[in-house]
ROSE-780672 format. One record per residue (C-alpha): residue number from 1; residue in one letter; chain; z, x, y. Coordinates in nm, 3 decimals. Each point is the difference from the previous one (the first is absolute). Layout:
N
{node NUM "A" "A" {Z X Y}},
...
//
This chain:
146
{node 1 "X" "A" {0.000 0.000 0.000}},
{node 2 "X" "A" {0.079 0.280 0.254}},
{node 3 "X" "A" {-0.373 0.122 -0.068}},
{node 4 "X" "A" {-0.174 -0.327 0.054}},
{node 5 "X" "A" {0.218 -0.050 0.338}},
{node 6 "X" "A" {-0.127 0.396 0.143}},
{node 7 "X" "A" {-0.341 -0.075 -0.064}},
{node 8 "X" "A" {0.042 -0.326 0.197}},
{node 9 "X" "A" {0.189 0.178 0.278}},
{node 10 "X" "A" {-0.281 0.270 -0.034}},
{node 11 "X" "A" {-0.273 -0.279 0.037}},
{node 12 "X" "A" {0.202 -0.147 0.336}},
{node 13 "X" "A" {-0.013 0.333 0.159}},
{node 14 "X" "A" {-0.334 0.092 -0.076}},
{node 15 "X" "A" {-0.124 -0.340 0.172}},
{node 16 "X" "A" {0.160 0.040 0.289}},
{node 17 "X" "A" {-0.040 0.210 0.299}},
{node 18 "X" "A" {0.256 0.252 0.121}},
{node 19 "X" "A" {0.159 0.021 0.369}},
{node 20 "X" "A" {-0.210 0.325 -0.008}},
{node 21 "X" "A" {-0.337 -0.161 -0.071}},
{node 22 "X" "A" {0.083 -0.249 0.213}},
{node 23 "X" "A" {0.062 0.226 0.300}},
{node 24 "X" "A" {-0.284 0.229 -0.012}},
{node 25 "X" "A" {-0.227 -0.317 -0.010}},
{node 26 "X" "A" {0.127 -0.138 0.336}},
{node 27 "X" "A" {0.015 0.335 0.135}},
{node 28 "X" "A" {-0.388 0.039 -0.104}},
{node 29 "X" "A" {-0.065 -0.367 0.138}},
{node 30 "X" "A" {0.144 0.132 0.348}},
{node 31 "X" "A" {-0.165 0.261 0.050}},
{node 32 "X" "A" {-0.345 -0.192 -0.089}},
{node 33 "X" "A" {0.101 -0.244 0.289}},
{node 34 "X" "A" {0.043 0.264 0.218}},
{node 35 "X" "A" {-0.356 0.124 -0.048}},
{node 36 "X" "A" {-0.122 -0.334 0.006}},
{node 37 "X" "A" {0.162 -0.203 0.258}},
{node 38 "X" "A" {-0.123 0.185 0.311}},
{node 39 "X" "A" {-0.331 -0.007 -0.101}},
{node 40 "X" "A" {0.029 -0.420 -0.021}},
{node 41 "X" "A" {0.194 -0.018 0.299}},
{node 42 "X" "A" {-0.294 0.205 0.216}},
{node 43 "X" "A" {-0.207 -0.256 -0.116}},
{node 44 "X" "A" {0.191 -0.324 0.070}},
{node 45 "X" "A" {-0.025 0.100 0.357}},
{node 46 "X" "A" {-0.401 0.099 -0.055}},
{node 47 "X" "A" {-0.034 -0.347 -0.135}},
{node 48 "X" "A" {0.167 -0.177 0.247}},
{node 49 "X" "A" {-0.183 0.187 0.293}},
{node 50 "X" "A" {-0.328 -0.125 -0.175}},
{node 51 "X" "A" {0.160 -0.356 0.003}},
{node 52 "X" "A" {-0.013 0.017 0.365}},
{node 53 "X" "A" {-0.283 0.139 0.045}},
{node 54 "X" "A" {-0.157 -0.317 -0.226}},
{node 55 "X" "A" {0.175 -0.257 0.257}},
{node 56 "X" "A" {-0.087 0.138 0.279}},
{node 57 "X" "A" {-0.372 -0.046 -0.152}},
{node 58 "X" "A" {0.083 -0.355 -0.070}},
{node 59 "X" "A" {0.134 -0.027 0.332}},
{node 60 "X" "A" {-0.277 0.093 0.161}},
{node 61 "X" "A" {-0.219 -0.216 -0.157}},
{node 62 "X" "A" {0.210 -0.305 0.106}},
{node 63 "X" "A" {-0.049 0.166 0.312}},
{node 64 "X" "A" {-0.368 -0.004 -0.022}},
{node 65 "X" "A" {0.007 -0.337 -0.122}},
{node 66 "X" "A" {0.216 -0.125 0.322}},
{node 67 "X" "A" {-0.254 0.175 0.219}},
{node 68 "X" "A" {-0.319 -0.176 -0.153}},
{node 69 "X" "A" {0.180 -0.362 0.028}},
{node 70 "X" "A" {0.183 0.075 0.337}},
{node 71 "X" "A" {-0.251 0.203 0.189}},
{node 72 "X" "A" {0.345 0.258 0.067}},
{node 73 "X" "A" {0.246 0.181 -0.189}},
{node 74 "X" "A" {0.308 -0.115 0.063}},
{node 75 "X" "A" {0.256 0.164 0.279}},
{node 76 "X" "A" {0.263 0.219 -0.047}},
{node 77 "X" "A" {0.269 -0.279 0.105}},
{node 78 "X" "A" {-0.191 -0.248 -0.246}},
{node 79 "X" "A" {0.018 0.290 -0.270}},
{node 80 "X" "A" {-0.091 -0.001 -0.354}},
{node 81 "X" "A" {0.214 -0.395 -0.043}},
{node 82 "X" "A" {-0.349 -0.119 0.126}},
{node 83 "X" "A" {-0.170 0.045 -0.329}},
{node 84 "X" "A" {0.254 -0.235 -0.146}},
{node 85 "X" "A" {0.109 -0.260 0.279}},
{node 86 "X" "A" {-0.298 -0.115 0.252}},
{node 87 "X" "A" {0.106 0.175 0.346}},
{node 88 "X" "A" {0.024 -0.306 0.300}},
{node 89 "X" "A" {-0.291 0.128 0.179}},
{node 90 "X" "A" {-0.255 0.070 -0.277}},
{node 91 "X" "A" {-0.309 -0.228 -0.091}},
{node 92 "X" "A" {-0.202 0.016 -0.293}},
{node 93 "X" "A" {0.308 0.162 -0.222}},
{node 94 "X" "A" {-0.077 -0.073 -0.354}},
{node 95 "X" "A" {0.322 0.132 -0.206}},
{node 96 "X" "A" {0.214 0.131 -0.090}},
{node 97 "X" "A" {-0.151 0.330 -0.057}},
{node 98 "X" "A" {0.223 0.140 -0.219}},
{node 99 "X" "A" {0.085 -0.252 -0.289}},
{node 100 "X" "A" {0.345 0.185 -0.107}},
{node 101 "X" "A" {0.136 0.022 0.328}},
{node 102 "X" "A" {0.036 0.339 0.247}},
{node 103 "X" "A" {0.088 0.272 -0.253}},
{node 104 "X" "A" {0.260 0.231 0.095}},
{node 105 "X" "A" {-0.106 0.353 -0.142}},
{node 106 "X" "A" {0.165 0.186 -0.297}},
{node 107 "X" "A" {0.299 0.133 0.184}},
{node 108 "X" "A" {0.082 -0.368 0.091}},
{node 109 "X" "A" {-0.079 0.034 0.392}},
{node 110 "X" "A" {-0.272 -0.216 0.180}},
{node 111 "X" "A" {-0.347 0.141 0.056}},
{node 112 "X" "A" {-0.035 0.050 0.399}},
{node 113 "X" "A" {-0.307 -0.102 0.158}},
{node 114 "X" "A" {-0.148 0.094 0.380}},
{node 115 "X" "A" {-0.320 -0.158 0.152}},
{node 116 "X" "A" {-0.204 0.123 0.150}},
{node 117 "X" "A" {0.085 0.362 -0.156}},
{node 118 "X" "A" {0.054 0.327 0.163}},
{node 119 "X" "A" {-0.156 0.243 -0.295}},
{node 120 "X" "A" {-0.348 -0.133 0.063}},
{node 121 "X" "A" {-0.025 -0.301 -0.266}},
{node 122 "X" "A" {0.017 -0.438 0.120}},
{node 123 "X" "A" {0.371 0.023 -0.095}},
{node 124 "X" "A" {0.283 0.276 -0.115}},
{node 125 "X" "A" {0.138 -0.169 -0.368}},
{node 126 "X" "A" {0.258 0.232 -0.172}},
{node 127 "X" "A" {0.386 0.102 -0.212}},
{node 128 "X" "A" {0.203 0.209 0.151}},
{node 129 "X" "A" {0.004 0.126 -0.381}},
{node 130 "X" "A" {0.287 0.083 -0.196}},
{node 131 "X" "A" {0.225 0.153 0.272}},
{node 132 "X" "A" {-0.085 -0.300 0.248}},
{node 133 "X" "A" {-0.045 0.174 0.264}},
{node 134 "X" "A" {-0.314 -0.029 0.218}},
{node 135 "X" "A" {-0.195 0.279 0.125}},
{node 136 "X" "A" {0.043 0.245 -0.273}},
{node 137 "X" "A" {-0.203 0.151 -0.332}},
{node 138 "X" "A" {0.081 -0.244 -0.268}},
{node 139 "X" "A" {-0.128 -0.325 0.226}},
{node 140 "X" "A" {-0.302 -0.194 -0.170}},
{node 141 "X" "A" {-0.213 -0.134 0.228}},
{node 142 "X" "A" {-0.349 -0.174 0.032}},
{node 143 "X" "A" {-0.142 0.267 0.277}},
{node 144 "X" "A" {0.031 0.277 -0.286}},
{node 145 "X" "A" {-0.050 -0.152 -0.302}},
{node 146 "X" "A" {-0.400 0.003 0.076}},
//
């Protein structure tokens, strides 16, 4: 009886893993996500850069598509809420122009909009980008995106 109960003891241990085992394979899984996690994270911010970039295109077809009905983009005071609610002083407005609403853009701030446009385009249309602050290197805009 004592030899059928040490090969059943034997056949426990065998089966399962050891502290040991168990450590080096979460020490080998964290240094894997070290390697890998930067690499995703640079590209969450790519993608969501490129997600602006795409609304702003959408944007400015709205845009285009106020123009054609309106005869005029809208103003700066009337901003970008024209697409979606019929500004007092517009005829012909055939909206809304954006069926979802006025997106806001990845980094959850709204896209600004100037008309007529200082950098040589019918209207400025841009994110502040992920630091939201305007004026700087990481902005997406409509007058450089060409």
């Amino acid at each position: 009886m004592n030899d059928v109960r040490r090969r059943t003891v034997r056949s426990h241990a065998r089966r399962a893993f050891t502290l040991i085992e168990l450590l080096l394979v979460m020490v080998i899984l964290a240094v894997l996500a070290t390697l890998v996690l930067p690499r995703f994270t640079g590209r969450a911010e790519d993608t969501k850069k490129t997600a602006a970039a795409a609304d702003i295109s959408n944007i400015e077809l709205a845009l285009e598509m106020f123009e054609k009905d309106c005869g005029t983009y809208p103003s700066s005071q009337e901003g970008l809420a024209a697409l979606v609610n019929q500004p007092g002083n517009v005829q012909n407005w055939k909206g809304p122009y954006l069926k979802k609403g006025l997106p806001k853009d990845p980094w959850g701030n709204p896209y600004l909009y100037r008309c007529p446009g200082q950098y040589g385009v019918d209207f400025d249309l841009y994110s502040c980008g992920p630091n939201g602050q305007e004026g700087d290197d990481d902005d997406i805009n409509n007058w450089t995106q060409r």
